[in-house]
C-alpha positions in Angstrom: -133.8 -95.6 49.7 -133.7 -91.7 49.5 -136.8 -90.9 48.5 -138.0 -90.1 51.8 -135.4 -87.6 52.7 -136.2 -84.3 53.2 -135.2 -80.4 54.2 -136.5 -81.5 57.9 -135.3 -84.5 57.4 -131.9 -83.3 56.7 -132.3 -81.1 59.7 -133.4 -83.6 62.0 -130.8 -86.1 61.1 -128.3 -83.7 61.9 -129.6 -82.5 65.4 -130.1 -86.7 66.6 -126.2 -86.6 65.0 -125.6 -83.8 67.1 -126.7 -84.7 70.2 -125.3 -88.5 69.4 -121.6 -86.7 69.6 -121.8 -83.9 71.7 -123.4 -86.0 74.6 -121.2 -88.6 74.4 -118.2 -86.3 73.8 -119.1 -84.4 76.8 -119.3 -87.2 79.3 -116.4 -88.6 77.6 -114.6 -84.9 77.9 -115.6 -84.8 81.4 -113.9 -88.9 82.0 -111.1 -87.4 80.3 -110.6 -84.6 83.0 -111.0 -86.8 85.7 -108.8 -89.6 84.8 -105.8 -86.9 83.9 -105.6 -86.0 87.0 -105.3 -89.1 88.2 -103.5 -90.7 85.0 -99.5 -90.0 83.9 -98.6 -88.4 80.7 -96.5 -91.4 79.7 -100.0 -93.7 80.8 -101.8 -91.8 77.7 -98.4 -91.9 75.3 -98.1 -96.0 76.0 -101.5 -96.4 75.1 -101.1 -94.1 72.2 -98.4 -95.6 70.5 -100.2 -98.3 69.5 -102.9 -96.2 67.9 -101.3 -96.7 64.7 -102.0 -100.6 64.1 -105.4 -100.4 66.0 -107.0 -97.6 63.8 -104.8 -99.3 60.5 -106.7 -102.8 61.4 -110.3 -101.4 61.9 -109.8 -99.5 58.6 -109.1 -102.5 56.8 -111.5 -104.8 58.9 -114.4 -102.0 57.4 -113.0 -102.4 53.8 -114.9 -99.5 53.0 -118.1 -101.5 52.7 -119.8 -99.3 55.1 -119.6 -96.3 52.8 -120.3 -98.4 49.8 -123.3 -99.4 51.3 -124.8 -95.9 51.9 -123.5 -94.5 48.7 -125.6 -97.8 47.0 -129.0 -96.3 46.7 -130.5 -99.2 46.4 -128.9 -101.7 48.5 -130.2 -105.2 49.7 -130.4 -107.7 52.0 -127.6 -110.0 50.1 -125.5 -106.6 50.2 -125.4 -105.9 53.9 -125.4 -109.7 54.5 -122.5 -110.1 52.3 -120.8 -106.9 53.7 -121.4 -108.3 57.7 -119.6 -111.7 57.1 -116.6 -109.9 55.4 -116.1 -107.2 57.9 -116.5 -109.8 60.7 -113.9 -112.6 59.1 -111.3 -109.2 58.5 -111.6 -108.3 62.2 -110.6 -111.7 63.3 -107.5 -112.4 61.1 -106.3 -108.5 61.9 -106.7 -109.2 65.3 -104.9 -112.2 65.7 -101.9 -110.5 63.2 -101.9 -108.1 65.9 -101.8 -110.5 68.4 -98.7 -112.2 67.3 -96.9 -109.2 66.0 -97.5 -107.8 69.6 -93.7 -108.7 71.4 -92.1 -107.3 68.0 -94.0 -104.2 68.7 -93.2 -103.6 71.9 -89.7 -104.7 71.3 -89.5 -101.6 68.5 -90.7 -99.2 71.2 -88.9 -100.8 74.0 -91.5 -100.7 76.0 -92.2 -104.4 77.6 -95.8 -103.3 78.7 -97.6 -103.0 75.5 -97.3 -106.8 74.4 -100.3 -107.1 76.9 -101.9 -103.7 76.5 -102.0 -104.8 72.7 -102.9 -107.7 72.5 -105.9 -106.9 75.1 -106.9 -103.5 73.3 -107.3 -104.7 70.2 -110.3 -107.2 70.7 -111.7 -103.9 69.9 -111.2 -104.4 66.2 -113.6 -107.7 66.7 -116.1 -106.0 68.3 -116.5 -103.0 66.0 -116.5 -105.4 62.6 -119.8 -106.7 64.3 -121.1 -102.9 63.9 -119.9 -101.4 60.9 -123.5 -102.5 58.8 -126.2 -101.8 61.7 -124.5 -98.0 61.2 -124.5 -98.2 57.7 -127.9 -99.1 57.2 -129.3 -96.6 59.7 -127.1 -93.4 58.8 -128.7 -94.2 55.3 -132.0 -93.9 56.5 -130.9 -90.6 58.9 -131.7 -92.9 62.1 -129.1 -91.6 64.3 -131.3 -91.3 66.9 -131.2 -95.3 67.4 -127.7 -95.0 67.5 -127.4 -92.2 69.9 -128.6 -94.6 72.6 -126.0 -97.4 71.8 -123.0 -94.5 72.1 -124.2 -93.1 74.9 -124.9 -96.3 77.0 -121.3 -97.3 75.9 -119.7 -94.1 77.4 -121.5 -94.0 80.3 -120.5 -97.6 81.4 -116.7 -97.3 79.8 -116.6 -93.9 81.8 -117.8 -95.1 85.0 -115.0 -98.2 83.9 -112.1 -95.9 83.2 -112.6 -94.2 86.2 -113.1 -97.1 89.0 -109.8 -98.4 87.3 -108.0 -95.1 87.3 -108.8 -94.3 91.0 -107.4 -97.9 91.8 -103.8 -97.3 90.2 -104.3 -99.7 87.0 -102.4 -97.0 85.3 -102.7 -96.9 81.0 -104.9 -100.3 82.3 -107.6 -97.4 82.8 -107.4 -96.2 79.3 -107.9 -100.0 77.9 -110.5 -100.8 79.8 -112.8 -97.5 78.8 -112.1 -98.6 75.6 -112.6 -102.5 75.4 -116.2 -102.0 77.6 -117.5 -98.8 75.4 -117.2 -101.0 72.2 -118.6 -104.2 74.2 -121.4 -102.1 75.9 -122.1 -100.3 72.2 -122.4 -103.2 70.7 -124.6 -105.1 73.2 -127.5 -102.0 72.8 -127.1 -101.4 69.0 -128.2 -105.1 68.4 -130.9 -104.8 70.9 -132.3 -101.4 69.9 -131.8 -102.2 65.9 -134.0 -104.9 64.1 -131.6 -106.3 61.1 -130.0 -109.6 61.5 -127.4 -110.8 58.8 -128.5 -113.7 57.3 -126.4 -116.8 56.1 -125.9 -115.6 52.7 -122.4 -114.3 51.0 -123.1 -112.8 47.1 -119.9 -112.5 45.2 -122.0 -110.3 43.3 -122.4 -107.9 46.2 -119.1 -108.2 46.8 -117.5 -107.5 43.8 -119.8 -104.3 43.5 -119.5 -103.0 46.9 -115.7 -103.7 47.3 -115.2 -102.5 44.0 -116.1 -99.0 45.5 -115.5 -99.5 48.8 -111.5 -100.9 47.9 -110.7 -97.4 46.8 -112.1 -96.0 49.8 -110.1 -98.3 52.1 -107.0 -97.4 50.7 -107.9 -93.7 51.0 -108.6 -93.7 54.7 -105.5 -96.1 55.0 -103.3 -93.7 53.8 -104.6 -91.0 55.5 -104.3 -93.1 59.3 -101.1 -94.0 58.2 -100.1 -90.5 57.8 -101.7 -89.8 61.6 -100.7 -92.4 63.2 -97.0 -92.4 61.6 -97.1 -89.0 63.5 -97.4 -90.5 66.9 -95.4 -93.0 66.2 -92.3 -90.9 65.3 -93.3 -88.9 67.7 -92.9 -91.7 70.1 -90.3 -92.9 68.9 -88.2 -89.8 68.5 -89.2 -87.9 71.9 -91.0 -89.6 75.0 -94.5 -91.1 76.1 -94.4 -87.8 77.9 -94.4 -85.8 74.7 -96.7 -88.5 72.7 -99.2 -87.7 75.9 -99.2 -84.6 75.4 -99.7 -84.1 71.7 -102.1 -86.9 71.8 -104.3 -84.7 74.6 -104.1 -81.7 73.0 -105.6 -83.6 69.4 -108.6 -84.7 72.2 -108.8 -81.6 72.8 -108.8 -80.2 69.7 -111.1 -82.6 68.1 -113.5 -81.9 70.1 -114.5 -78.9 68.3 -113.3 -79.3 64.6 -114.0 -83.1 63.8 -116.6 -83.5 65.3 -118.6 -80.8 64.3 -117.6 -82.0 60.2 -118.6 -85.7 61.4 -122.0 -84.6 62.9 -123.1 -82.7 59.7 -121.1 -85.1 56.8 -123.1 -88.5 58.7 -126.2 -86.4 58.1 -125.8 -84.8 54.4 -123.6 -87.7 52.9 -127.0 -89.8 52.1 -128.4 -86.5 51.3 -125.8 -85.4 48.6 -125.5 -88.9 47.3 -129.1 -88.6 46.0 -127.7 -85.5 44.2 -125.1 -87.3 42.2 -127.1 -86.6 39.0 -128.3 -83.2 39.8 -125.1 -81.1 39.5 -126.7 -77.6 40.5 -128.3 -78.9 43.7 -125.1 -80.2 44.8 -123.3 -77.6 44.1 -125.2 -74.6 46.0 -125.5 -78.1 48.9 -121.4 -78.1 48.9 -121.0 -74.2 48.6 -123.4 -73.5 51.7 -121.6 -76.4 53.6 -118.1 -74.8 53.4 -119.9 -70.9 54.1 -121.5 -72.6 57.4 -118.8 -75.2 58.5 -116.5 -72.2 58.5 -118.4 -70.3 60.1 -119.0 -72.3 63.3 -116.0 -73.6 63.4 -113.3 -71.1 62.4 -113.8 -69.4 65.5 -113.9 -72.1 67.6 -110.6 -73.3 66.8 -109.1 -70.1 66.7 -110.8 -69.3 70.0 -109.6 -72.4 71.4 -106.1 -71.3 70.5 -106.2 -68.3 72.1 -107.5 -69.4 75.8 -105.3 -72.8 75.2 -103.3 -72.3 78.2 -105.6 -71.0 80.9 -108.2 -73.7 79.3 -105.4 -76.5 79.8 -104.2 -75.5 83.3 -107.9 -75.3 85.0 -109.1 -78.7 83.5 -105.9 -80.7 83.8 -103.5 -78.9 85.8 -100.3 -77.7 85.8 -98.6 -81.3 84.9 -100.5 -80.4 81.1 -98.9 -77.4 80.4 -96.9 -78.5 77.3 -100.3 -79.6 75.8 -101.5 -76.0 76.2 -98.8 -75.4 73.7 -99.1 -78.0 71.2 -103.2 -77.3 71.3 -102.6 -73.7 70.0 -100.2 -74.9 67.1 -102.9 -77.5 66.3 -106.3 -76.0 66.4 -105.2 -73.9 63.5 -104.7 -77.3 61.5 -108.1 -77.9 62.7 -109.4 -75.2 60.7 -109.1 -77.2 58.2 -110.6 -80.5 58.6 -114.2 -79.8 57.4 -112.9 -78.1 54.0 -110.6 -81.1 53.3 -113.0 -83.9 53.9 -116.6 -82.0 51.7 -113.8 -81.9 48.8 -113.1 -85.8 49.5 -117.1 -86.4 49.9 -117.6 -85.2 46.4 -115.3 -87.3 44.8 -117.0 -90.3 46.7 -120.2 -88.8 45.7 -119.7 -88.8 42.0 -117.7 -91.8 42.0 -114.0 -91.0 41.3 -112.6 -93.0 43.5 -109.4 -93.0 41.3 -108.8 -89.3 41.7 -109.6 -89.5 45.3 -106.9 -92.2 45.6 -104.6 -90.1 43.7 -105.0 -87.1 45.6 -104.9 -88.9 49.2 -101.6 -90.4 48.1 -100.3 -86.8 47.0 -101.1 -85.7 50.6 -100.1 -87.8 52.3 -96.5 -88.5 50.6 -96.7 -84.1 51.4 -97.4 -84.8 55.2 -94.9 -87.3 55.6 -92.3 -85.9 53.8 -92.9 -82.4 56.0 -92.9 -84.6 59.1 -89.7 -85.9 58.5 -88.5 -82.2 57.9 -89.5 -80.9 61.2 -88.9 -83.5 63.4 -84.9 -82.7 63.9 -86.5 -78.8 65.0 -88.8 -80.2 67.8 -92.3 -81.3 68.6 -93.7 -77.5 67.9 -91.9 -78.0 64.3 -94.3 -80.7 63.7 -97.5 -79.4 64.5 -96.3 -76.2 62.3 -95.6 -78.8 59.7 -99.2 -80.7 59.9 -101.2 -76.9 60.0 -98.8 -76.1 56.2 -99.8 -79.6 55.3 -103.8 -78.8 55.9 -103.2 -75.8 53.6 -101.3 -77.7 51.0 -104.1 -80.4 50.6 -106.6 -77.8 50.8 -105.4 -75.9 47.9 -104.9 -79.5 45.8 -108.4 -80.8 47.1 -110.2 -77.7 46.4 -108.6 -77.7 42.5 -109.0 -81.3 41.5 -112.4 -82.2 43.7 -114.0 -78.9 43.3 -113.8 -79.1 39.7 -116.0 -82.0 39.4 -119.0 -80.0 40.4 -117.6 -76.5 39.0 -117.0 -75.2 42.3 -112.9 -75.0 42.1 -110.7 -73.3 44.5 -111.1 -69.7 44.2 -115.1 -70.5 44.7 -114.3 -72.1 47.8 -111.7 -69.2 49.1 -114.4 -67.1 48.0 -117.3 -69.0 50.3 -114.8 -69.5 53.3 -112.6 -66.1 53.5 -115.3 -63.8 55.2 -115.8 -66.3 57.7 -111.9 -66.8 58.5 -111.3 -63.2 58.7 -113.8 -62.5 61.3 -113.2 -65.6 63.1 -109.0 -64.3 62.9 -110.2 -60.3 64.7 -111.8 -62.2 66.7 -109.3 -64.5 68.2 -107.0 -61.6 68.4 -109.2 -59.4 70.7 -110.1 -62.4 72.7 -106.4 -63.2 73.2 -105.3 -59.7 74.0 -108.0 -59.5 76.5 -107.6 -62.6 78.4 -103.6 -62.4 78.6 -104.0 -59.3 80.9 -106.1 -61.0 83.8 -105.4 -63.6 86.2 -106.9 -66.8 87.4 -107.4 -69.6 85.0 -111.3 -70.1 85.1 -111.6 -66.1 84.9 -109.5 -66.1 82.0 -111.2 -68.5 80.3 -114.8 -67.1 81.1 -114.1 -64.0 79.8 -112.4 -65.0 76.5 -115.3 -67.1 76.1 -117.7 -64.5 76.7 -115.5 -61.8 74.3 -115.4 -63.8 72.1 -119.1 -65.2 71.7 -119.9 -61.0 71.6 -117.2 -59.6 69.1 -117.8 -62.4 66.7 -121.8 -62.3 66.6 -121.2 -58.7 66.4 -119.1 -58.9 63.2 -121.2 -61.8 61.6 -124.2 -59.7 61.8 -122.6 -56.7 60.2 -120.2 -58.4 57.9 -121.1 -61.8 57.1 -125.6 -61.2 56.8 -126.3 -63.5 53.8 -124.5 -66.6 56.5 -126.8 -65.6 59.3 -129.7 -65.4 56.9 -128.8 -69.1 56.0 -128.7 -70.1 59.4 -132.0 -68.8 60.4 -133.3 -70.3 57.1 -132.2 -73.9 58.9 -133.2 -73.1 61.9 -137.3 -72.6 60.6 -136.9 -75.5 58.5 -136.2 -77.4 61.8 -139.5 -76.1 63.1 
C-alpha cells in the first residue's frame, strides 16, 4: 500500500494537505469575522455548549476504524466495507441518543433553546459516519488533493449559508446552519470526486482486527474530547454563554495556527512513518526532524500571536471581543504544545502500543481535569493558566514513556525543540514591546507582524543553521 510513497511524495502530500486546510480555514476565518460582527457572544457560547456530546458522538461513531485502516498496510475491500457499515450504524444510534437526551440537556444548562439547536446540529454525526472511509482510504494513498475539493466546496456553500442566515437575525441558527450544509455539501462532492463504493459485505474478521486497534484509539481520543469539551462545559456552566463565547473564539483563533499546522503535516507523514514501524533508525531521525521543524514554524507563531492578541482581536472583531484578546494570549502558549504532544501519541499508534497510549491519555487527562477543577473558583484566566501547565505536564510524561519506544526520550526532545523556543520567546518579546507603543489597531498589528517575520529569520539564520538547512533540503525535494 506504501510502496509507492516517496520523499516527493511526502512533500507533495503535505502541500495538497496544506492548501486543503489553509484554504478552507481562510474562507472559513474570513465567515468567522463577518458573522461576529453580526453574531452575539452568547450566540457562539449556546452553540458551544453542546460541543461536548457532538464531538463525544462522532468519536465514537469513527470507532477508531479510520486510523486502523491507514495503520493496516495492507488493507482490503472486506476491511473498509466492514469499517463503512459500522461507522454508519454508530452514527445513527448516537444521533438518535442525542436526540432524546436533548430536553435533559438543555434542562442542565437551562437554556430552553438548545433542545432544537441539538437535535438539528447533530444530523452532523450521520453525515460524517458516511465519510470517515473515503478519507481513510485516500490519506493512505497521500490523495489529499481529491479531498481538498470536497472541503473547500463545503465551506464555500456553508459560508455563503452562515452568512445569508446571520445577516437575517437567525441568531446561533447561523452557526447550525454553516455547520449542517458544510458536512452535507462535503459529503455530496467526496462521493462524486472519489471512486470507492462500500459493498454489501460485513467481515467479523475485519472487525475484530481493525476494532481491536482501533478500540484503543477510540478511547484515547474520547478521553482526550472529554477533557476539552468538559472545559466548555464547566465553563458554561460556571460563568456565562458570554464567557463560553469568548474562550471558544479565542481557541478559533488560536487553532488556526497551532493545530492545524500539526494536522496538515501528521495526515501527510502518518502513512509515511507507519511504513517505518520496523525500521527503528528511519523513524527516529523522521520524529526528531518533525519536532526540530514543527517548533520551528510554529513556536513563533503562537507566541507571536500572543503578543499582537489584542490589537489582532479589536480590528477583526471589534471591541464587543475584547475579553477574547485576553484568553487568546493565555492560550496560544498551550498551543505551543500541541504538535509535540500528539508525534509522541503517533509513535505509540505507530508501533502499536495502544495500551500505553491508553494509559498515558488517562494520566492526562485525570491531570487536566483535576487542574480544571482547581482553577475554576480563581476565574476564567485561571483556567487557561491551568490547560498551558497541563500541556507541559503531558509533554514531559509523553516525551518519557512514548519517546522511549524509539530511543528518542525527553531530554532528546528538549534538546531538538529548545533552540527553536528560545528564539521564537526574544522574538515575541521585541515584537510585543514594539507594538505596545503605537496606536491604531491594523498598524499595530502590521508592524508586529512585520518585526517579527525580520527578528526571527534573523536569529534562525544565525542561531538555529542546521533547521534552515533542513528546510531548504524539503523545499528542493519538492522541486
Amino acid at each position: 500500500m506504501y510502496d509507492h510513497i516517496s520523499g516527493k511524495g511526502i512533500i507533495n502530500g503535505i502541500s495538497w494537505s496544506a492548501f486543503e486546510r489553509f484554504s478552507v480555514q481562510g474562507i472559513q476565518f474570513v465567515v468567522f469575522v463577518l458573522m461576529a460582527r453580526i453574531l452575539m457572544p452568547t450566540d457562539y457560547g449556546l452553540v458551544s455548549m453542546l460541543a461536548f456530546f457532538i464531538v463525544i458522538a462522532q468519536l465514537i461513531a469513527e470507532g477508531g476504524l479510520s486510523q486502523a485502516i491507514i495503520r493496516k498496510l495492507d488493507h482490503t475491500e472486506d476491511d473498509c466495507s466492514t469499517a463503512f457499515f459500522v461507522n454508519v450504524a454508530i452514527g445513527i444510534g448516537s444521533y438518535l441518543v442525542l436526540f432524546l437526551m436533548a430536553p435533559v440537556i438543555a434542562r442542565f444548562y437551562e437554556e430552553p433553546e438548545l433542545t432544537c439547536l441539538l437535535r438539528v446540529l447533530a444530523l452532523c454525526i450521520i453525515i460524517q459516519s458516511t465519510l470517515v472511509v473515503h478519507r481513510a482510504i485516500l490519506t493512505s494513498c497521500l490523495d489529499f488533493k481529491t479531498q481538498a475539493k470536497s472541503t473547500l466546496v463545503g465551506a464555500l456553500v456553508s459560508g455563503i449559508t452562515g452568512l445569508l442566515m446571520a445577516y437575517n437575525g437567525c441568531g446561533a441558527w447561523s452557526i447550525v446552519g454553516l455547520q449542517i450544509t458544510n458536512q452535507v455539501a462535503t459529503a455530496i462532492t467526496l462521493w462524486i470526486v472519489t471512486d470507492w463504493r462500500p459493498r454489501m459485505r460485513f467481515s467479523t474478521r475485519s472487525f475484530r482486527n481493525l476494532f481491536g486497534f482501533g478500540s484503543k484509539l477510540l478511547a484515547c481520543n474520547v478521553l482526550d474530547s472529554i477533557y476539552q469539551s468538559l472545559c466548555t462545559l464547566a465553563i458554561g456552566k460556571v460563568f456565562s454563554a458570554y464567557a463560553l463565547g469568548c474562550y471558544s473564539n479565542a481557541r478559533q483563533l488560536g487553532s488556526i495556527s497551532s493545530e492545524n499546522l500539526s494536522r496538515v503535516v501528521q495526515r501527510a507523514t502518518y502513512p509515511l512513518f507507519c511504513n517505518f514501524q520496523k525500521d527503528l533508525q528511519r523513524l527516529q531521525n523522521g520524529v526528531r526532524n518533525y519536532l526540530r521543524l514543527a517548533t520551528f514554524f510554529i513556536s513563533p507563531l503562537m507566541i507571536g500571536l500572543a503578543a499582537i492578541a489584542e490589537p489582532l482581536t479589536l480590528a477583526l472583531i471589534g471591541q464587543q471581543w475584547l475579553y477574547t484578546a485576553h484568553l487568546l494570549r493565555l492560550l496560544c502558549f498551550s498551543f505551543m504544545f500541541f504538535p509535540l504532544n500528539s508525534i509522541n501519541y503517533m509513535i505509540l499508534e505507530i508501533k502499536g502500543h495502544g495500551s500505553t497510549y491508553l494509559r498515558l491519555q488517562t494520566f492526562n487527562v485525570v491531570c487536566g481535569l483535576v487542574l480544571l477543577a482547581a482553577m475554576l473558583p480563581f476565574g476564567l484566566s485561571a483556567v487557561c493558566c491551568g490547560l498551558f501547565a497541563n500541556s507541559v505536564i503531558s509533554f514531559a510524561v509523553n516525551a518519557h514513556f512514548a519517546g522511549s519506544k524509539i530511543g528518542l526520550g525527553i531530554m532528546s526532545q528538549v534538546k531538538a525543540i529548545l533552540p527553536s523556543l528560545a528564539n521564537a520567546a526574544i522574538t515575541g518579546i521585541v515584537v510585543y514591546g514594539v507594538q505596545s507603543i503605537l496606536v491604531g489597531e491594523w498598524l499595530r498589528v502590521l508592524v508586529g507582524i512585520l518585526v517579527g517575520l525580520l527578528s526571527y529569520i534573523g536569529l534562525s539564520v544565525v542561531f538555529l543553521t542546521g533547521t534552515c538547512e533542513l528546510v531548504v533540503d524539503l523545499l528542493r525535494n519538492k522541486k
